[in-house]
C-alpha positions as CSV (number, residue, x, y, z in Angstrom):
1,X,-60.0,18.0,60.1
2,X,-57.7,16.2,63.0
3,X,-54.4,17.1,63.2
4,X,-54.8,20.7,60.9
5,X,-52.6,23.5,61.5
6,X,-54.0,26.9,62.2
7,X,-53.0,28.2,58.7
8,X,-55.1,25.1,56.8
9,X,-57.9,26.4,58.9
10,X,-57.6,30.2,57.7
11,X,-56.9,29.3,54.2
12,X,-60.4,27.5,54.0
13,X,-61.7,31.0,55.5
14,X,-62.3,32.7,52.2
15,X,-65.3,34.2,50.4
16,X,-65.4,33.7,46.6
17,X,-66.8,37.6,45.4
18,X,-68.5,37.8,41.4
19,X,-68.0,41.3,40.6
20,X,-69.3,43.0,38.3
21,X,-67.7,46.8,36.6
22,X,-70.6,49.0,35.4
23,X,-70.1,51.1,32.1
24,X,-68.4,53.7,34.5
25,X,-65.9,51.3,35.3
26,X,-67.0,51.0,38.8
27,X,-67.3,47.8,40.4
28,X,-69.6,46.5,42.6
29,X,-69.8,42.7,44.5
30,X,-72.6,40.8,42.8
31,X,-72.4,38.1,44.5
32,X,-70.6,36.2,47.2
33,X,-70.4,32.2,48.7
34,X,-68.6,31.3,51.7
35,X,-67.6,27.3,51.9
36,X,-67.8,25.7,55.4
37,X,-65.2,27.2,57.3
38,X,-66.0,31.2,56.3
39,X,-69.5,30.5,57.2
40,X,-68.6,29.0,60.4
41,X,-66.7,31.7,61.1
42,X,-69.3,34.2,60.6
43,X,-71.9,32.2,62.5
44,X,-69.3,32.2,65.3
45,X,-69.4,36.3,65.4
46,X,-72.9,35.7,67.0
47,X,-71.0,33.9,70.4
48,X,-68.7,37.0,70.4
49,X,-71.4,39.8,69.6
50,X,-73.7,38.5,72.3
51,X,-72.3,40.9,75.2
52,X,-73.0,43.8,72.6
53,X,-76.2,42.4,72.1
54,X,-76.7,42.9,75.9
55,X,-75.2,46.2,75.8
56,X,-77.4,47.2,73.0
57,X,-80.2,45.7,75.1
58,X,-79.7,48.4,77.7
59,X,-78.7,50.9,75.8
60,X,-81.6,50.8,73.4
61,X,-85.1,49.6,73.0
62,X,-84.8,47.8,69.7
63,X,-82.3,44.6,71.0
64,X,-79.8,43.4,68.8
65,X,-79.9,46.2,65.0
66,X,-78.2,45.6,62.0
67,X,-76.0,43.1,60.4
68,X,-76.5,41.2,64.2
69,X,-79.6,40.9,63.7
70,X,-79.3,39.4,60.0
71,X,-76.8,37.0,61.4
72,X,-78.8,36.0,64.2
73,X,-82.1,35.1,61.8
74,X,-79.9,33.2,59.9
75,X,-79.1,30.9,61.9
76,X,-82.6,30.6,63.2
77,X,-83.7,30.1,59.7
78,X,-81.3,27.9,58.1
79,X,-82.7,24.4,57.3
80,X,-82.2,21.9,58.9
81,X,-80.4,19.9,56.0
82,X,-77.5,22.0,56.2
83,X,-76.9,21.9,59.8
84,X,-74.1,19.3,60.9
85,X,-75.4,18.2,63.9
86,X,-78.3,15.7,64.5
87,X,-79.8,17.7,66.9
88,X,-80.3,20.7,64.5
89,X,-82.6,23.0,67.6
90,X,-79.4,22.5,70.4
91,X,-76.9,23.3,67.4
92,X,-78.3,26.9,67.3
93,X,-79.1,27.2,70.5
94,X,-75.6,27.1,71.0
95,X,-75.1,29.7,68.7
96,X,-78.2,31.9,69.7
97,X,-77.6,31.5,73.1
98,X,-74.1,30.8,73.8
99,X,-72.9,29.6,77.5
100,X,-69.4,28.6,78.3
101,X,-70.2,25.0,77.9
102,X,-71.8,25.5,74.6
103,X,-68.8,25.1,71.9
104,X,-69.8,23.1,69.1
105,X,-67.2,21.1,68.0
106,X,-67.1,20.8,64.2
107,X,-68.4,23.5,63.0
108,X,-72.3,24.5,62.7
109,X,-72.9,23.9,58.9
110,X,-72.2,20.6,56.3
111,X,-69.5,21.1,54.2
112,X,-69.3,20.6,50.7
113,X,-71.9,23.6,50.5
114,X,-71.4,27.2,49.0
115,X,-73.7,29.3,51.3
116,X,-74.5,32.6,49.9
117,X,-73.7,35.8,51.8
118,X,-75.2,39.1,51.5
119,X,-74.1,42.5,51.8
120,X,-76.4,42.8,54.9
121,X,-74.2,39.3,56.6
122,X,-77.2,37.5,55.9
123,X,-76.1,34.0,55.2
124,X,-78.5,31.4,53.2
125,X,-77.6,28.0,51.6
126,X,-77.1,28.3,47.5
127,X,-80.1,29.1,45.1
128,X,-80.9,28.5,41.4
129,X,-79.8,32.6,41.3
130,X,-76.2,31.8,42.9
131,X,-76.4,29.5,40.0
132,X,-77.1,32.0,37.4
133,X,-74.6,34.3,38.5
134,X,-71.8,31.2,38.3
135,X,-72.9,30.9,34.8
136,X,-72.8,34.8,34.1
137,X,-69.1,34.8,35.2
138,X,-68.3,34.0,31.9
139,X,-69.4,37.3,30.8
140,X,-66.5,40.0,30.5
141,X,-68.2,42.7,32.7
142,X,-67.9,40.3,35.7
143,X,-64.6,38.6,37.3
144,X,-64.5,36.2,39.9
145,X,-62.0,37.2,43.0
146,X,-61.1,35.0,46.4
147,X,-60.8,37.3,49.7
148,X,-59.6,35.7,52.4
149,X,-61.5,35.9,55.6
150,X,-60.2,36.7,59.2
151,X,-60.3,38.8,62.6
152,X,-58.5,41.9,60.7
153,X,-61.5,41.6,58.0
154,X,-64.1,41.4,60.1
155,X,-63.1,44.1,62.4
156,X,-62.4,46.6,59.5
């Protein structure tokens, strides 16, 4: 949005966690959605992990392991729908491929979407299952909690 502080913008980065408590009392995320500014955020870990991914390059024979790698086929495999750009292939090309000219302004995906987040930082739009789980949350055994989202998060 024009003319938003900095602390609008990091309020909006939150990830909305169902978790659930076993008959041990442990507890455990279920499930968790990430509106347009945490996914953006996440999806703009790829422009900052891309000299690791040359490192790892180097280093190793299998490029880019891990979460990265989850992040990276993400993007590559989000549909096109919720991309907000009309030219969907240079949007993530941007991402995939970052150069010092290649900031996106806006964002990379719509708003007004709940994208779904893994525990492996794959990132897919909502299914009839995130759905489910919404509807379970009305079940005692699982409670709904807002983390918010930042560099301090992400790091640890």
């Amino acid at each position: 949005m024009a003319g938003s502080s900095s602390s609008s913008t990091s309020s909006r980065r939150t990830l909305k966690l169902l978790v659930a408590r076993d008959q041990s009392g442990s507890e455990h995320v279920v499930s968790a959605e990430a509106e347009k500014g945490a996914a953006d955020y996440l999806f703009s870990l790829l422009s900052w992990s891309m000299p690791v991914n040359t490192l790892i390059n180097v280093l190793s024979r299998n490029p880019m392991v891990g979460c990265v790698r989850n992040l990276y086929d993400s993007v590559e495999t989000l549909p096109s729908s919720f991309i907000c750009h009309r030219d969907a292939r240079a949007a993530r090309d941007a991402l995939l491929r970052p150069t010092d000219s290649s900031s996106r302004p806006g964002g990379f995906v719509l708003a007004g979407v709940n994208y779904v987040v893994r525990d492996d930082l794959s990132i897919t739009p909502p299914s009839n299952i995130t759905a489910g789980l919404t509807m379970l949350n009305n079940r005692a055994f699982l409670r709904e909690m807002v983390v918010p989202l930042g560099d301090v998060q992400v790091i640890l």
